[in-house]
C-alpha positions as CSV (number, residue, x, y, z in Angstrom):
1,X,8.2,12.5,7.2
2,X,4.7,13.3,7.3
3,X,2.4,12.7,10.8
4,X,1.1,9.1,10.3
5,X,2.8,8.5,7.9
6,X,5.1,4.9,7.6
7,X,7.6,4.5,5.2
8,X,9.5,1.2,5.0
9,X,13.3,1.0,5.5
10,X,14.0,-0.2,2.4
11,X,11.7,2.1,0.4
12,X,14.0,4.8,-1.6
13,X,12.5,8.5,-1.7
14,X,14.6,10.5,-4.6
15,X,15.2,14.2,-4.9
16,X,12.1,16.1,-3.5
17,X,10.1,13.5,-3.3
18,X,7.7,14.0,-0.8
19,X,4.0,11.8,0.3
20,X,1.2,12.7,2.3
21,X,-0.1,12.4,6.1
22,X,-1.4,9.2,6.8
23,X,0.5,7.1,4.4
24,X,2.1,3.7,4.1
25,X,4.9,2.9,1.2
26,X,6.2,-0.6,2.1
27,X,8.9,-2.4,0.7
28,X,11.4,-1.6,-1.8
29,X,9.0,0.9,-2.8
30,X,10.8,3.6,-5.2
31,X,9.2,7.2,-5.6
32,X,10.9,10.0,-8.0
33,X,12.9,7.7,-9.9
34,X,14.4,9.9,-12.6
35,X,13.3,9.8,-15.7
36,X,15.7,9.2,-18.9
37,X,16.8,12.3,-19.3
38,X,17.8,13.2,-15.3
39,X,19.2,10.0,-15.1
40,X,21.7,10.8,-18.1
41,X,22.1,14.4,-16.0
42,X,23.0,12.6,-12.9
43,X,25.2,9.9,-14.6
44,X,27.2,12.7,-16.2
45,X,27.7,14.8,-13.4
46,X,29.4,11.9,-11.1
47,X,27.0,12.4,-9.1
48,X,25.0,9.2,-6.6
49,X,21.4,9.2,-7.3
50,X,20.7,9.6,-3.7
51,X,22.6,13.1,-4.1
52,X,21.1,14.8,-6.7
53,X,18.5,17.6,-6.6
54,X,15.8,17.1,-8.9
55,X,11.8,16.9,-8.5
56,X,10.7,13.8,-7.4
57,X,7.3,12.5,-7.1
58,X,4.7,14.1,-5.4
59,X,2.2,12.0,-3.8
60,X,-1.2,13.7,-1.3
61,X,-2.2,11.9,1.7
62,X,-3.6,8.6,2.9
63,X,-1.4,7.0,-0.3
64,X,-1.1,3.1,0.7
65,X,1.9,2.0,-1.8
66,X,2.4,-1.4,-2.2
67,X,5.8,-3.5,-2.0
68,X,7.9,-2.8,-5.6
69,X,6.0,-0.2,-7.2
70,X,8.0,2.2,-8.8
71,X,6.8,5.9,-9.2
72,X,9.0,8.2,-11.6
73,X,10.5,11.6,-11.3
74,X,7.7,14.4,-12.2
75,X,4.3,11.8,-11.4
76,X,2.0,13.9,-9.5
77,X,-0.6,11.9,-7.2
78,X,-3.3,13.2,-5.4
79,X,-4.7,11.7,-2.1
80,X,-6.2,8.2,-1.4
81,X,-3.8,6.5,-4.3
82,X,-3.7,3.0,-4.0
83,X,-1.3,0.7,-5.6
84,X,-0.6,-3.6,-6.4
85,X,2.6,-5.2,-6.0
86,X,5.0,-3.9,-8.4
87,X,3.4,-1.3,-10.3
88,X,5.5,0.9,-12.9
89,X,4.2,4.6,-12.9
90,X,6.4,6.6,-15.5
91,X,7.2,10.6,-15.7
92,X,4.7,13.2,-16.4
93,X,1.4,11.4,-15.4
94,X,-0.8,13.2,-13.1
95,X,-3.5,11.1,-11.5
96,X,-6.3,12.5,-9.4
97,X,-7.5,11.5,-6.0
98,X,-9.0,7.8,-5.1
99,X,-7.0,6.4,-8.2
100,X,-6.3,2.2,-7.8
101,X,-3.3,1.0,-10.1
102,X,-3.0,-2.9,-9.7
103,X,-0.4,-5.3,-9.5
104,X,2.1,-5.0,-12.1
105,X,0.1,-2.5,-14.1
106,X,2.7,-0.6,-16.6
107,X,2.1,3.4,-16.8
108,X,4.6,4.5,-19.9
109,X,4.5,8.0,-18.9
110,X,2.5,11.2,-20.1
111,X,-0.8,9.8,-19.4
112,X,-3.3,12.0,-18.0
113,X,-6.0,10.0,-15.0
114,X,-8.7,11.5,-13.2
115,X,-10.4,10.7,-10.1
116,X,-12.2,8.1,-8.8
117,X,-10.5,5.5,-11.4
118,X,-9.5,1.7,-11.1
119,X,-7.5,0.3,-12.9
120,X,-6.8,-3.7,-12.4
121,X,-3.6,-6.0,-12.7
122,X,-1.1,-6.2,-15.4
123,X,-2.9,-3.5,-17.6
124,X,-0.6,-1.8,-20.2
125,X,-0.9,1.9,-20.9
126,X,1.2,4.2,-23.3
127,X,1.9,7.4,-23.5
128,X,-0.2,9.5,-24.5
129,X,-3.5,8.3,-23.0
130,X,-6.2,10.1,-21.4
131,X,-8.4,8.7,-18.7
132,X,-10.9,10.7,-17.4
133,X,-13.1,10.9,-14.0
134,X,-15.1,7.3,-13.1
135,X,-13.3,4.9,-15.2
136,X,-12.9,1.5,-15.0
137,X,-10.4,-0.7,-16.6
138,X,-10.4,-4.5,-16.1
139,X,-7.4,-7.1,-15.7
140,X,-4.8,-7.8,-18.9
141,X,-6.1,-5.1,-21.2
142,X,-3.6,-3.0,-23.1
143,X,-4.1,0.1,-24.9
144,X,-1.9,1.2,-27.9
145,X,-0.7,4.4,-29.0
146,X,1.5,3.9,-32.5
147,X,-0.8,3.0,-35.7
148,X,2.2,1.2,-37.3
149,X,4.7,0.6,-34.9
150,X,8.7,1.4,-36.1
151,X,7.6,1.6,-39.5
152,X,7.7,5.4,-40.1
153,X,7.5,8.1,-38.1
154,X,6.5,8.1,-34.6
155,X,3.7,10.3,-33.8
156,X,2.1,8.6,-30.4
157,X,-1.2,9.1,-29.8
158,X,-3.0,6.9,-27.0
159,X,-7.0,6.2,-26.7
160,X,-9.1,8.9,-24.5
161,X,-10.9,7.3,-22.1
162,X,-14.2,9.5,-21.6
163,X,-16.1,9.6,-17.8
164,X,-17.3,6.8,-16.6
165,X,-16.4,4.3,-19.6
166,X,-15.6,0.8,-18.7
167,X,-12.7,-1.6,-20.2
168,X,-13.7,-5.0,-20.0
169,X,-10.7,-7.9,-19.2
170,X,-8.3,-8.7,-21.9
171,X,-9.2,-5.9,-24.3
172,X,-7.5,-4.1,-27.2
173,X,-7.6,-0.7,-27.9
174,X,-6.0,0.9,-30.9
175,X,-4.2,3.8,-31.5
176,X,-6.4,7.3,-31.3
177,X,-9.8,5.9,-30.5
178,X,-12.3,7.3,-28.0
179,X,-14.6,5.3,-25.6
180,X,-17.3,7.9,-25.2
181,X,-18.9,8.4,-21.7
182,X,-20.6,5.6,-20.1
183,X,-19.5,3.5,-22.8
184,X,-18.5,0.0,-22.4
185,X,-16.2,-2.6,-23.8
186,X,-17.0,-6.1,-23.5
187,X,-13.6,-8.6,-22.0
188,X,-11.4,-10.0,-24.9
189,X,-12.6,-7.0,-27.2
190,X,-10.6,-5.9,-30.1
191,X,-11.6,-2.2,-30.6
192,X,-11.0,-0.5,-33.5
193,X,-12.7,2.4,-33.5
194,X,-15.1,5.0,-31.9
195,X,-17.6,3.4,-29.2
196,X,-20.2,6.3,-28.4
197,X,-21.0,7.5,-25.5
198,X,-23.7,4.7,-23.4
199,X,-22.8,2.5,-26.2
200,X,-21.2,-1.2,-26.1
201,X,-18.6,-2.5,-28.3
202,X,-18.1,-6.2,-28.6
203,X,-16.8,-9.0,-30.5
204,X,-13.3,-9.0,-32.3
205,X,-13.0,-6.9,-34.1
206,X,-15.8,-4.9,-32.0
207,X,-19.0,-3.9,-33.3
208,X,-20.9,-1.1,-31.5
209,X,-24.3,-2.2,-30.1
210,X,-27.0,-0.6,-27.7
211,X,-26.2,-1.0,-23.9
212,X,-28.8,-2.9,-21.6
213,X,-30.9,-0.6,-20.1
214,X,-29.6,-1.5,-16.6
215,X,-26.1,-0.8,-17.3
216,X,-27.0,3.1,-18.5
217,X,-25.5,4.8,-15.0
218,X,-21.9,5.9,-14.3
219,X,-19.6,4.0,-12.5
220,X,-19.5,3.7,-8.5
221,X,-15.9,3.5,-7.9
């Protein structure tokens, strides 16, 4: 264990999972959960999960991990990550440092976040998604990645999220689009294409519109 660092009793570290000075991971907290295909590895080889050698998650210091979450085998963290209750963080995403994921928030994996980001409770991302420095993304939106879902083949490909956009509460975005830099989405919106950068998109389905004069600086996060 690292100096400072508390980790609940009932928390479960897997593999090499290790986490930074100063951190707190509370209860029933899981970190380097395998991922599918480790899992079938380990079940196959007879094997407890507890004894198996395989990556783990990697999280920096100052990490303060809320009760439930569960981080997956190859999720790389860096510091200040902050997490709700019960938050799902899936293989192969790498976050950068002073990242929030909120209660119940649903990572799927492969999703690429920068620093300084928020993102609030019970948002849905894909695979496949890319989030850059300085976003925000409000409570209940969900972000798609398959144009027509199990009906032909399955080529995922998530929204890019450029620096500094904003997601309003309850939005939609579709497969593939790209919220430009300083761009912002309006809550309930249904977007359905490209929103330029310091543009707003609004409305359902969304149309693109110029952003108040005020609102034309990146976000402090």
């Amino acid at each position: 264990m690292q100096k400072n660092t508390y980790i609940h009793r009932t928390a479960r570290l897997y593999g090499s999972s290790s986490v930074g000075e100063g951190s707190v991971v509370l209860e029933n907290v899981i970190l380097g959960y395998p991922q599918h295909s480790i899992l079938t590895e380990i079940t196959g080889s007879g094997k407890d999960i507890e004894e198996y050698d395989q990556p783990g998650s990697v999280t920096g210091s100052n990490a303060f991990i809320r009760a439930g979450t569960t981080i997956f085998s190859n999720v790389r963290a860096g510091d200040n990550l902050r997490t709700g209750h019960n938050a799902m963080i899936r293989e192969e995403t790498v976050m950068g440092d002073n990242v929030l994921i909120g209660t119940n928030v649903i990572i799927d994996g492969h999703v690429s976040i920068g620093s300084n980001v928020s993102i609030q409770g019970n948002v849905y991302i894909p695979t496949h998604v890319t989030i850059e420095d300085n976003v925000f993304i409000g409570p209940c939106a969900v972000l798609a990645n398959d144009k027509y879902p199990i009906r032909g083949e399955y080529h995922p490909q998530g929204p890019v999220l450029r620096k500094g956009a904003s997601i309003g509460a309850n939005a939609t975005l579709v497969p593939g689009i790209e919220i430009g830099e300083g761009a912002m989405v309006a809550a309930g919106a249904l977007v359905t294409k490209d929103v330029p950068a310091w543009k707003l998109a609004i409305g359902c389905p969304a149309r693109i519109s110029d952003l108040p004069e005020r609102l034309n600086t990146l976000n402090n996060i």
